[in-house]
Rosetta silent file (secondary structure, phi, psi, omega in degrees, C-alpha in Angstrom):
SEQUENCE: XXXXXXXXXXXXXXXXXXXXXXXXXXXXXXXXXXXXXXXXXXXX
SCORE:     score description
SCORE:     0.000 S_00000001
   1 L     0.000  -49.401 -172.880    3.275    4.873   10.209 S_00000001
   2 H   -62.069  -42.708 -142.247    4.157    3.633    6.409 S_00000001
   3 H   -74.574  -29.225  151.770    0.473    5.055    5.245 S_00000001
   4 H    -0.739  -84.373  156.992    1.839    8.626    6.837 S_00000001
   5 H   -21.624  -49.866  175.680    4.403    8.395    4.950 S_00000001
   6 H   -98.218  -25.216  162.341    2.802    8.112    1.898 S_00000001
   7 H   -63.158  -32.092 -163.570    0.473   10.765    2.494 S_00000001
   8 L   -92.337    9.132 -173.557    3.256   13.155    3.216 S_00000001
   9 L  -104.526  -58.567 -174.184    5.033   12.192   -0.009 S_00000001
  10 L   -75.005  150.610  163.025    1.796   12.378   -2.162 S_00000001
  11 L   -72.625  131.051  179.890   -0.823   14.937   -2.372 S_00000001
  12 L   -65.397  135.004 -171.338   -3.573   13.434   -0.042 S_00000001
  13 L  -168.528   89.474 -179.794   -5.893   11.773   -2.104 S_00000001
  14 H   -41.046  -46.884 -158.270   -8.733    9.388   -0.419 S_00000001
  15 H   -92.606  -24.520  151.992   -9.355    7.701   -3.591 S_00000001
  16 H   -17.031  -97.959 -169.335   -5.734    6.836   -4.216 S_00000001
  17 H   -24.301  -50.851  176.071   -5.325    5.908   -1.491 S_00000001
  18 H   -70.315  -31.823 -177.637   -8.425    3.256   -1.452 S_00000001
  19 H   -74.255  -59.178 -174.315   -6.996    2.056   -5.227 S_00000001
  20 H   -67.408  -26.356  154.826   -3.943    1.507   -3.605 S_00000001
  21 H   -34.465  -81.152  167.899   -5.328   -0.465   -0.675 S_00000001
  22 H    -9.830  -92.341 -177.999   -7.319   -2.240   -3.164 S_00000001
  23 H   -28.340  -65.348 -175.407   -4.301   -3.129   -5.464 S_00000001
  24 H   -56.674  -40.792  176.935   -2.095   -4.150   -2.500 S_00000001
  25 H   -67.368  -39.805  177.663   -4.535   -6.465   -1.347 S_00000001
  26 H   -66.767  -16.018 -169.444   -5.506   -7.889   -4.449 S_00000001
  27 H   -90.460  -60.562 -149.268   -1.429   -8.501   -4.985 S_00000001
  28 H   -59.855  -47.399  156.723   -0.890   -9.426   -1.654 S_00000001
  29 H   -57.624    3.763  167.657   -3.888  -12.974   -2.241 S_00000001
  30 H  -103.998   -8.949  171.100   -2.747  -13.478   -5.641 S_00000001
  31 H   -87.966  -18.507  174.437    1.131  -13.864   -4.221 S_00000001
  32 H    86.742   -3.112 -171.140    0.198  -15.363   -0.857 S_00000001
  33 L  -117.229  152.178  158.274    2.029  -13.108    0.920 S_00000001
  34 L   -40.809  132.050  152.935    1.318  -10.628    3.948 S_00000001
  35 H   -55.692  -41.618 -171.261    1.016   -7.298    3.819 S_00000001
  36 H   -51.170  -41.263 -172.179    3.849   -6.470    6.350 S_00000001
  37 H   -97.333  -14.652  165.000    6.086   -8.450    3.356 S_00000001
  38 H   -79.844    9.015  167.383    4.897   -6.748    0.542 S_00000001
  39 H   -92.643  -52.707  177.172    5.193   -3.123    1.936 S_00000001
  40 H   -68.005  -21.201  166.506    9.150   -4.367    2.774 S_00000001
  41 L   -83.423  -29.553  177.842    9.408   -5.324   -0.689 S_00000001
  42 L   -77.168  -20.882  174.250    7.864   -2.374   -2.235 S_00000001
  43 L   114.070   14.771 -155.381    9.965    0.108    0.043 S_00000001
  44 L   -97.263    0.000    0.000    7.224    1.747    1.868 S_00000001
C-alpha cells in the first residue's frame, strides 16, 4: 500500500526503489527500530 504510493508519486524506478529498500533497512538495524515505525516517522 505505502510502496504504491511511492511509485505513484515518483517516476517508477526499480533501482530507486531497491536503494531505498536498502537505505531503510540499513537505518531501520542501525536505530533498532521496525520498519512499520520508521515508514510512520518518515510519512510514507
Amino acid at each position: 500500500m505505502h510502496k504504491n504510493r511511492i511509485k505513484s508519486t515518483f517516476p517508477v524506478n526499480p533501482q530507486y526503489d531497491e536503494e531505498f529498500q536498502k537505505n531503510a533497512v540499513e537505518l531501520g538495524s542501525k536505530t533498532n527500530k521496525s520498519s512499520a515505525q520508521l515508514s510512520q516517522e518518515l510519512g510514507i
